[in-house]
Structures are given as C-alpha cells and as structure tokens.
VMD Tcl script that draws the C-alpha trace (Angstrom):
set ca {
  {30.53 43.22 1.32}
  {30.66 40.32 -0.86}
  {28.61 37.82 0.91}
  {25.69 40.12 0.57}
  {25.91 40.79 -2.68}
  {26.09 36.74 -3.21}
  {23.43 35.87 -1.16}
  {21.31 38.46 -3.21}
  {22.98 37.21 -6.64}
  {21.60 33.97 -5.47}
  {18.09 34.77 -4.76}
  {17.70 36.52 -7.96}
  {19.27 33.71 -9.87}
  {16.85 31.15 -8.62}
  {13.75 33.39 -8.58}
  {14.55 33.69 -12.33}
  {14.88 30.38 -12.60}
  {11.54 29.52 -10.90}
  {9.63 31.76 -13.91}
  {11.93 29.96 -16.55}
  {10.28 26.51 -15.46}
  {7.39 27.56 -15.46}
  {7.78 28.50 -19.09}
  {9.89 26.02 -20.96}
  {8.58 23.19 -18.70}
  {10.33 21.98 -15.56}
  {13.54 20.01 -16.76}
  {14.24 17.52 -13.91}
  {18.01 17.72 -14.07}
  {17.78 21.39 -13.23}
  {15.56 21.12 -10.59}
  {18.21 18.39 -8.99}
  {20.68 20.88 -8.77}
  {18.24 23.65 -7.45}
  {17.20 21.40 -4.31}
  {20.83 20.10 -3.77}
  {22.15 23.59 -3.52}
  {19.74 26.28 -2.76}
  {19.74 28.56 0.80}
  {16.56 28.81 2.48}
  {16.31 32.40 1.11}
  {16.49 30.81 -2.57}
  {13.92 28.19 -2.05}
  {11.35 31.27 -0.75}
  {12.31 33.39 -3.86}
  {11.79 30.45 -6.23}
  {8.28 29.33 -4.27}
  {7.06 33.13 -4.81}
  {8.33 33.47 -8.38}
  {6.40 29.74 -9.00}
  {3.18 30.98 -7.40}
  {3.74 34.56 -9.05}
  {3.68 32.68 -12.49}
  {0.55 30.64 -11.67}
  {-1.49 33.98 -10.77}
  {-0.41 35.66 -13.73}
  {-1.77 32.66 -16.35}
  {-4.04 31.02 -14.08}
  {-6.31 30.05 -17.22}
  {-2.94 28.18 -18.28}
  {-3.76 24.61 -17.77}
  {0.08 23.48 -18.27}
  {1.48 26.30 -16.27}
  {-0.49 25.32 -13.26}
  {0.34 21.80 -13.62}
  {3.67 22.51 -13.95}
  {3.95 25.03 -10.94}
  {2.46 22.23 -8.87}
  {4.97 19.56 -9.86}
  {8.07 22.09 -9.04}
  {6.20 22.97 -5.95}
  {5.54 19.31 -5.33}
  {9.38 18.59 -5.74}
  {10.52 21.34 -3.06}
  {7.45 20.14 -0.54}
  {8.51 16.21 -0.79}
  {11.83 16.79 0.94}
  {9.62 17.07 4.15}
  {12.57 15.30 6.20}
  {14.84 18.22 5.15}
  {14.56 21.15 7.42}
  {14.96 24.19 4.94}
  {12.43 22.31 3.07}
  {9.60 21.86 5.87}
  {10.47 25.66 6.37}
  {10.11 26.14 2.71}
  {6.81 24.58 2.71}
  {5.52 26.60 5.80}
  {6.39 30.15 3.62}
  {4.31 27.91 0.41}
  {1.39 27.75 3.03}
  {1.85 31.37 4.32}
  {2.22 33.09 1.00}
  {-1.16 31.49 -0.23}
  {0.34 28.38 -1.86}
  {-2.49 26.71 -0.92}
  {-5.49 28.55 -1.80}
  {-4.05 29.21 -5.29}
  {-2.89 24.96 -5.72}
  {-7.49 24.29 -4.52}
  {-8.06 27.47 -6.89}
  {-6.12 25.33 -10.03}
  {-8.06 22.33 -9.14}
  {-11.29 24.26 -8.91}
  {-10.87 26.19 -12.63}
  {-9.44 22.83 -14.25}
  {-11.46 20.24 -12.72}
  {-11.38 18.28 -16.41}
  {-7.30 18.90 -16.23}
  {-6.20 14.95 -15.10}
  {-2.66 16.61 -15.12}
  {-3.58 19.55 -12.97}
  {-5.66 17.52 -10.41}
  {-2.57 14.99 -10.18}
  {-0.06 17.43 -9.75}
  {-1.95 19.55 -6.84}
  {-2.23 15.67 -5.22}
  {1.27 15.65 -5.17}
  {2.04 19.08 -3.68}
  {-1.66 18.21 -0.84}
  {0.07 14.71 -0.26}
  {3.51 16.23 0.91}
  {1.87 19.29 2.73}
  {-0.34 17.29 4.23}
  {2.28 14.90 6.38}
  {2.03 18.93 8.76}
  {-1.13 19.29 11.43}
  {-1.02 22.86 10.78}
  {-1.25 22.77 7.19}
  {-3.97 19.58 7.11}
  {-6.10 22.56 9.21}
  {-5.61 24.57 6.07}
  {-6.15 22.50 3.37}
  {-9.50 21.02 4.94}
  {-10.80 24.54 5.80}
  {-10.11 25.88 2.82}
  {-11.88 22.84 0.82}
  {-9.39 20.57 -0.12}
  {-10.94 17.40 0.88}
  {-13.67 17.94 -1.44}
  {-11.26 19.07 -4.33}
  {-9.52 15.72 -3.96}
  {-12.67 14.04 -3.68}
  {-13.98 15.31 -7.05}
  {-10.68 14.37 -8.42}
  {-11.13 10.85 -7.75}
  {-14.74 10.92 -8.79}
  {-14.36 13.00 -12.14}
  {-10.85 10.90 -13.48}
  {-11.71 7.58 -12.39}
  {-9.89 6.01 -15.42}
  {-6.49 8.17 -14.67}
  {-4.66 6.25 -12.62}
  {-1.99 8.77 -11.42}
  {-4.90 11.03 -10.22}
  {-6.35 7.86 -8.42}
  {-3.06 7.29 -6.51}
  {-2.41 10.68 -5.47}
  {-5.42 11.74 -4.52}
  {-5.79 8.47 -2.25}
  {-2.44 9.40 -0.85}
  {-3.48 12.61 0.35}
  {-6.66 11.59 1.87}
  {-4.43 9.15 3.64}
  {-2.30 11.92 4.89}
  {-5.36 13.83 5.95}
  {-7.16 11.09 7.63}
  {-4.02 10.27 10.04}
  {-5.92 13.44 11.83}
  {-8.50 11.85 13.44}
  {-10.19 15.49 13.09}
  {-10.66 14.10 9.06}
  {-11.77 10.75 9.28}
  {-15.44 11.11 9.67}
  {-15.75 14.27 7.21}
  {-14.02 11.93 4.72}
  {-15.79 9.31 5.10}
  {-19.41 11.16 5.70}
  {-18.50 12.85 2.33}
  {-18.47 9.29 0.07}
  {-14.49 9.14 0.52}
  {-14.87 5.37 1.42}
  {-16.49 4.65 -1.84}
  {-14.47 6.89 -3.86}
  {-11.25 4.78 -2.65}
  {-12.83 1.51 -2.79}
  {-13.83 2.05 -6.33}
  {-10.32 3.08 -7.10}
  {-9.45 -0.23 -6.08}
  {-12.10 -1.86 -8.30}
  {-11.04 0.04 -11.58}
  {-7.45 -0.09 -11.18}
  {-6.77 -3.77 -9.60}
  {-3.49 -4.37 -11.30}
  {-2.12 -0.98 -10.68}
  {0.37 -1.36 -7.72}
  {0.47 2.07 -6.78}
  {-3.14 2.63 -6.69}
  {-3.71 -0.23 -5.00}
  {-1.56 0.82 -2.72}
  {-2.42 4.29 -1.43}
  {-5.87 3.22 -1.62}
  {-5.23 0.80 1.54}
  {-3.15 3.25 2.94}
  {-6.31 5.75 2.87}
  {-8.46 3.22 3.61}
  {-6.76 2.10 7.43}
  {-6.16 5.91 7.86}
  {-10.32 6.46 7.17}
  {-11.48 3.44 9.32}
  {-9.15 3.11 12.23}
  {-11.14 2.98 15.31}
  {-14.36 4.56 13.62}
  {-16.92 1.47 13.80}
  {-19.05 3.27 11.33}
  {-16.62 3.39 8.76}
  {-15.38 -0.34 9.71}
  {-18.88 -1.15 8.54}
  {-18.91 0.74 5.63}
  {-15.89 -1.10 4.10}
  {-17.51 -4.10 4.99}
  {-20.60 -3.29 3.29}
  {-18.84 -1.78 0.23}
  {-17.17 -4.76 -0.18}
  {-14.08 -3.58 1.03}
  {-13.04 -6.52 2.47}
  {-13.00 -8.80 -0.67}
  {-11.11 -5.79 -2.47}
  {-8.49 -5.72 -0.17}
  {-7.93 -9.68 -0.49}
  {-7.89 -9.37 -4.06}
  {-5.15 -6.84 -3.76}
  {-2.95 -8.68 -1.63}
  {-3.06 -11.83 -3.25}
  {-3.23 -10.39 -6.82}
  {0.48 -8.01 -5.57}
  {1.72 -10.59 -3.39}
  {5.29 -10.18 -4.78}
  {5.18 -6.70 -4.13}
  {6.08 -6.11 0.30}
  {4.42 -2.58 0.54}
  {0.86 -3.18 -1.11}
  {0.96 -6.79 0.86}
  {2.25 -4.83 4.02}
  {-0.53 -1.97 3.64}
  {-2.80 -4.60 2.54}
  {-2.57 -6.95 5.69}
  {-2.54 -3.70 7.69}
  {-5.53 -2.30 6.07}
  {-7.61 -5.99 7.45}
  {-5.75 -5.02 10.96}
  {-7.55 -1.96 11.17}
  {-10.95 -2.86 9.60}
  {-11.29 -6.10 12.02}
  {-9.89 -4.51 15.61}
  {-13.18 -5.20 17.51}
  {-15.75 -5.64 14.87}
  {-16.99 -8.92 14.63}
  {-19.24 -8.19 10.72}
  {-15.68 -7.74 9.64}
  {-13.76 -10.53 11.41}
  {-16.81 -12.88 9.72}
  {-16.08 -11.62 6.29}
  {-12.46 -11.81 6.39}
  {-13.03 -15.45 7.41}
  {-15.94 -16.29 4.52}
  {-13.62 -14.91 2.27}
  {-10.79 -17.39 2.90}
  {-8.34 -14.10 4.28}
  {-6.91 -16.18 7.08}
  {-5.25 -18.10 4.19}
  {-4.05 -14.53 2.51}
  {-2.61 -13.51 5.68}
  {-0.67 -16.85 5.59}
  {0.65 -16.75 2.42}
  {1.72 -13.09 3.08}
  {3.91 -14.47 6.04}
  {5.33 -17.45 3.76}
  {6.46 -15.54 1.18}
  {7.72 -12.82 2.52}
  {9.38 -14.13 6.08}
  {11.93 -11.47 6.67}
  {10.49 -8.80 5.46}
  {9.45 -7.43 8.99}
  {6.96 -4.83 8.04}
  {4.73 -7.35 6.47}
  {5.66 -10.03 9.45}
  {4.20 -7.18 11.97}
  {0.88 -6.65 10.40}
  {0.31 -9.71 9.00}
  {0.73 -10.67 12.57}
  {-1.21 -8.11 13.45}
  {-4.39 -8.62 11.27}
  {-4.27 -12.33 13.05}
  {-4.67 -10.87 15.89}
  {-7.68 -8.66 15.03}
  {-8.99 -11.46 13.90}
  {-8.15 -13.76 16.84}
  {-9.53 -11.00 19.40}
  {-12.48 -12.11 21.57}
  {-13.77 -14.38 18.20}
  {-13.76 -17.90 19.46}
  {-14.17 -19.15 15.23}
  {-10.97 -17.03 14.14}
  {-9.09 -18.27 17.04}
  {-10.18 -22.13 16.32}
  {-9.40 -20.95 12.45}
  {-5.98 -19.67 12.95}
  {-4.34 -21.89 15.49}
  {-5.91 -25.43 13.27}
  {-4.14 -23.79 10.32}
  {-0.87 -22.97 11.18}
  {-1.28 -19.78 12.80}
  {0.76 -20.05 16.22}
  {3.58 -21.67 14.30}
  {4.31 -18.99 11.96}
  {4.04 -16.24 14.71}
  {6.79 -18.00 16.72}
  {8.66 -18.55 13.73}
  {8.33 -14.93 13.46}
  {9.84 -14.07 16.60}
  {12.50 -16.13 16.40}
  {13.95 -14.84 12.97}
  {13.24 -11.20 13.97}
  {14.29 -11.26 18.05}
  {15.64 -7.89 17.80}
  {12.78 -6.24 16.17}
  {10.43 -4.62 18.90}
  {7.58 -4.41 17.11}
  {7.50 -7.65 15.57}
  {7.36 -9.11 19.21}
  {4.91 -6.81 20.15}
  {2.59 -7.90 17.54}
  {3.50 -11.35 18.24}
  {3.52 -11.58 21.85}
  {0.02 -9.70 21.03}
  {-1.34 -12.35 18.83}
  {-0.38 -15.26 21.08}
  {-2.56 -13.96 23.84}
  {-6.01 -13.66 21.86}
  {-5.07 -16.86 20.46}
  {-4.59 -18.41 24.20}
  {-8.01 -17.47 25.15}
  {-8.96 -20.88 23.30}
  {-8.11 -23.66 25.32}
  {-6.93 -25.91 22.29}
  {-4.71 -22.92 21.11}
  {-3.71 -22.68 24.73}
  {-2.33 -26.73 24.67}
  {-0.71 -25.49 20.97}
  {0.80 -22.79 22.32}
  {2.82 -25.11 25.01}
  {3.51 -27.99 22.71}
  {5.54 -26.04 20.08}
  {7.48 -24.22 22.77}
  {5.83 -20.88 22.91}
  {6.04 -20.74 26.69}
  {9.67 -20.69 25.88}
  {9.62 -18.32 23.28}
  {7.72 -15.68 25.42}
  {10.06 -16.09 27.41}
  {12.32 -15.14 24.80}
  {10.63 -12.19 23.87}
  {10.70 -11.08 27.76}
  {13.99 -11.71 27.94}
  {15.29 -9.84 24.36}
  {12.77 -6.97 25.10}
  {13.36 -6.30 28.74}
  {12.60 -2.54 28.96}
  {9.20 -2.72 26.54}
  {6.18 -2.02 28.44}
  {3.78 -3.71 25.65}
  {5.88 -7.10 24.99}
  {6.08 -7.62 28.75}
  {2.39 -7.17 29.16}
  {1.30 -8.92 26.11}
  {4.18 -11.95 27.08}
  {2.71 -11.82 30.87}
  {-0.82 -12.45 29.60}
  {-0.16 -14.70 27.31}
  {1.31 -16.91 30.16}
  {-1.32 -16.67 32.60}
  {-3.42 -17.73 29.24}
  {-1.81 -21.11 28.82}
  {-1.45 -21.34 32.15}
  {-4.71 -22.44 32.79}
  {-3.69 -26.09 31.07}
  {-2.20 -28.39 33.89}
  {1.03 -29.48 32.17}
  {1.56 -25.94 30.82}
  {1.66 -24.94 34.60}
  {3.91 -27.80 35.20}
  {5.97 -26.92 32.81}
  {6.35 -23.00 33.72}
  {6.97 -23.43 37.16}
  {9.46 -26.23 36.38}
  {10.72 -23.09 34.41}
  {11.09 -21.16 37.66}
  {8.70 -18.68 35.99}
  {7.24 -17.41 38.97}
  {10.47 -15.91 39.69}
  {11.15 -14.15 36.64}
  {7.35 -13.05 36.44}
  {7.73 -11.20 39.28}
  {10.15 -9.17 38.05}
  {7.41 -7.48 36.31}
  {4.95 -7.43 39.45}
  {3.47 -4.18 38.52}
  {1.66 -6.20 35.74}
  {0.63 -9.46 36.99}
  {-2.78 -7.87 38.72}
  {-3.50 -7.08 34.87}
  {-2.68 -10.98 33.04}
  {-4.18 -13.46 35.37}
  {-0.54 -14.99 36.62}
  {-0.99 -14.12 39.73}
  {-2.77 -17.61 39.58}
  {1.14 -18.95 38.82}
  {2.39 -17.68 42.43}
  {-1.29 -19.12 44.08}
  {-0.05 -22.11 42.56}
  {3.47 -21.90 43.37}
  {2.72 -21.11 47.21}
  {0.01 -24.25 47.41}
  {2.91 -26.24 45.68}
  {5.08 -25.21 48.61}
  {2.45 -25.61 51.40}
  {2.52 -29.36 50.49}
  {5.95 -29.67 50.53}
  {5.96 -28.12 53.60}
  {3.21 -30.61 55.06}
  {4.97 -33.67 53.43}
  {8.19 -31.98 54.92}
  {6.00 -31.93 58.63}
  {4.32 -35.54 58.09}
  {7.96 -36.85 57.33}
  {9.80 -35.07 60.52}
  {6.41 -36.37 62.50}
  {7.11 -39.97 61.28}
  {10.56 -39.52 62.40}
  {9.57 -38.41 65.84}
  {7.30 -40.98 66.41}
  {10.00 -43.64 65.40}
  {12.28 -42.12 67.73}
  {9.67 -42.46 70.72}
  {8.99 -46.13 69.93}
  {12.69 -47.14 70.27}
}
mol new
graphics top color blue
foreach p $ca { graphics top sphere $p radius 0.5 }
foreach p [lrange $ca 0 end-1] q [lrange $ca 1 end] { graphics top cylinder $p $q radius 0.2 }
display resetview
C-alpha cells in the first residue's frame, strides 16, 4: 500500500516542482537533484507540468525561455535511458510544436531562440524526432535564428549545433543547404572568429551539410569556406576539438573535389594540417582527421601528393602510427593516407626509405581482424611496390607470404604483381638450379 502512495507522492512532488521553476526561475542546484533522483514517471509529470506552464503564458518571453532550458537539461542526458524515454513522451505530448511555436512568437527573444537550440540540439541526436522537427519547420526556425541574432553568440552556437545534428540525416543536407544554411554558418564563423564554441559547431554543421554533396562542397568553396575554416584552426590551435572539427571539416569538403583540394593548397592548409599534427601528437582525434584531410587532399591530385610528401607529410603519418598502434582508426586513416600518397612515384621511394613498408606491416600485424587497415595496408604495398628496391626489399621481407594471408584482397591492391614477381624470382632459381645440375652432368660425362 505504501509504495503506491510514494510513487504518487513523488509524481506530484516533482510536477509541482516543474511549475515552481518555471516561476521563480530554474535554480540549477535543484534541478541536479531532480535528474539524479527522479523515476521515469517523475520526469513525465515534470515535462507536462513544464509544457503546461509554457501554454498557459505563452506571451511570457522568460517563461518560455526558461521551460526550454529545464527541458533542455532533462533532453541532454540522451545516453541515459529514462531520459531518451523522457524525451520521446516531450516529443509525443507536443513538446515540440510548442518549443517552434516559442521561437515563432519571440523571434526578437536571443534568450528564447538559444534556449529552444538547446532543447532541438539534444532532440535532434533521434531519427524519429529529426522527422519531426523538420516537418514541423524547425530548420527554418533555426535558420532565422542565426540570421536575425547574428551578433549573439550563444544563439550562433546552438543553432549551428542543431543543424549539425539534423544534417547527420542525409534526408537534411540538401534542404539545409538549398535554404542559405551554408551561408548562415559560414557567416557565423566570420562574425564570431575568436569565439571557440561558435567556431566550433559551425565546422561541425558545416562537414555534417557538405559530406558527400558536391554541390554543397562547392558552395563552401565559393563562400569562402575554405579560408574560414583555416583561420579557425590556426587562430584555436590550442584548443583539440575546434582543431579536430576543423581538420575534419577540410576532410569532408576535399573527398573528391579537386576546386577544393586547389584552395586548400593556395591557401597554405597543407601547412595548417601540419601544425595541427605537431602540436597536438597524442591527441588521437585530431591525429585521425588531420590524417584524414591529407588524405583528401592526397586522393587522385598528383600537386597535393608532390605537396605533402616534399613537406613532411609521410613522416608524420608514420610517426602517427607508431605512437597510437592500438588505436584502429588512427591506422585506418593512416594506412589510408599512405596509399593516395604512393600513387606518386617519388612518395612511393619516400614511403620505403623511412621504413613505411615496415610500418604497414605493423599496422597489419597490430590490426589483424580490420577489414579497412588490411585493405588500405595491402594497397599501399602493391603502391610502392612498383619501385625496384622497394620490391627487393618486401620480398626479402617474405611479404608474399604474409600477403596472402589476406588473399581475398589482393585482386583489389595490385600485389598480386608481388607473387608474379615472387614466382619469376623462383623460375630463375629453378633454371640456374637446372643449368647448374646440367653443368654437373656434363662434367660427369667428360671424365
């Protein structure tokens, strides 16, 4: 009989609660201890009492603001499971029509417009709820935020965090970008360039936006995009996450668009990219797309591949996978890079005379069971392979023999070339092996 009665005493506390935020103001501490504590059934009580307040003074500027920032708090424990359930009854009991209706009536509201950023950013990490907020206008909403409070920075950084969110749907990319969203981040950048947490949602909404659309890849490049993103990561270079979302922002924009591989190179970004490594060598988020903007770069672009390896380039990749050998994705960015690199001969003599064959090996060797390092490692080989004294040196490696313990990708890398060689190797022995028992024979006759 008593646990009822609790669990009801409970829900009733916090849905009293919820109202009381909404009108004294939402005191942080207290909102600590509701998260830490509540049931699932208290976090749906307070969610409808917070909405329930917004609807009754929806002319209230501050109440809406503040509904959305206690809202915002309960929807950024995504990871939590009460709290992604919690979210889903936010969604279901109109939560997000009413959070678009407060930007709509208080479009000149920065605090309104940056609090409903907030609550779109977290709900939008959920497919089912991105479906909701575009549909029911949200996009545009945060779109008109950016536009109509350039000069607030909060609103800037929020509002490029949820377009990020939503353009991880590839169902958003184009409508964001066909609606100006491109411009509207970009010129966040511009206005705000020694703001580190504009600077860096905007690149995070920016890679979301472009990757693999060409048209948007061209739009950044156009916008001058490109220059804005050097200027961040060199201006923040002490800072790992806006020079990690920074270097893969230039991955995105350059995979297989040669305008933006040009710029990048014009604009001196090989040497960002380096200085990104150098400073910030273990930190292996930044090693993996710094690595992985080289290779963007590097890919089918004979000038960035000549660029990269002259510089430096092949040096600090296997330095890379050699103080991160247990990181997957660091060696399949590397591994990555060091083939389009080896599709220039001089890179391909580079490659062997700083021990890369070696370290591919490595990489093989560390990262047995990964489909991509193997492939990437196997390529790379058949790359460098194509040098004479690289060819000496891998079969004097015995590589055919551990190549073909990943025969199912050699038709794909061009080392099949390595057990050609290999079997013409043996066929002379073989004849020298004949000639010499011949000789022999003949000796043996003239006695």
């Amino acid at each position: 009989m008593l646990g009822p009665l609790r669990g009801a005493l409970v829900v009733a506390v916090f849905a009293a609660l919820g109202a009381a935020i909404l009108r004294t103001g939402p005191p942080r501490y207290v909102q600590a201890l509701y998260y830490a504590h509540a049931s699932a059934a208290a976090q749906d009580a307070f969610v409808n009492s917070t909405l329930a307040a917004m609807r009754a003074e929806e002319d209230e500027a501050s109440v809406q603001a503040d509904g959305c920032w206690s809202l915002g708090r309960l929807a950024a424990r995504a990871h939590n499971r009460r709290a992604r359930a919690a979210a889903a009854h936010l969604a279901a009991a109109g939560g997000v029509e009413h959070i678009l209706a407060a930007m709509d009536k208080h479009t000149g509201a920065a605090h309104v417009q940056q609090q409903a950023a907030v609550v779109l950013t977290h709900l939008a990490r959920d497919e089912q709820l991105q479906l909701q907020i575009a549909s029911l206008g949200g996009i545009e909403q945060l779109l008109r935020a950016l536009a109509n409070h350039s000069a607030h920075p909060l609103v800037q950084q929020h509002s490029c965090a949820a377009l990020g969110n939503m353009a991880v749907n590839p169902m958003y990319q184009v409508k964001i970008a066909t609606l100006g969203g491109i411009e509207r981040v970009l010129d966040a950048m511009r206005l705000h360039p020694g703001d580190t947490h504009v600077q860096r949602q905007a690149l995070f909404a920016l890679m979301t936006i472009a990757d693999h659309v060409p048209d948007t890849q061209a739009t950044v490049v156009q916008r001058g995009g490109i220059d804005l993103i050097l200027s961040a990561v060199t201006a923040h270079m002490s800072v790992p996450h806006v020079v990690e979302y920074g270097c893969w922002a230039l991955m995105v924009v350059a995979e297989n668009h040669q305008p933006c591989q040009t710029r990048i190179l014009e604009a001196h970004g090989v040497d960002s990219i380096f200085m990104a490594l150098d400073t910030h060598q273990w930190d292996t988020s930044v090693q993996r797309f710094g690595i992985g903007a080289l290779t963007s770069l590097a890919a089918n672009n004979t000038a960035s591949q000549e660029e990269i390896g002259s510089k430096g380039g092949i040096e600090r990749v296997l330095r890379a996978l050699a103080a991160h050998e247990l990181d997957t994705a660091v060696h399949r960015h590397g591994t990555h890079a060091l083939m389009a690199l080896a599709s220039s001969p001089t890179n391909q003599r580079r490659i062997g005379a700083l021990g890369g064959i070696q370290r591919l090996f490595a990489s093989m060797e560390s990262h047995r069971n990964d489909r991509d390092v193997q492939l990437f490692a196997v390529w790379a080989l058949g790359k460098v392979s194509d040098i004479p004294e690289n060819k000496a040196h891998l079969l004097a490696l015995g590589a055919v023999d551990k190549l073909l313990q990943v025969r199912d990708l050699l038709a794909l890398s061009g080392v099949d070339k390595l057990l050609q060689e290999r079997e013409r190797v043996r066929a002379r022995v073989r004849a020298r092996a004949r000639e010499r028992e011949r000789d022999r024979a003949r000796a043996r006759e003239s006695v």
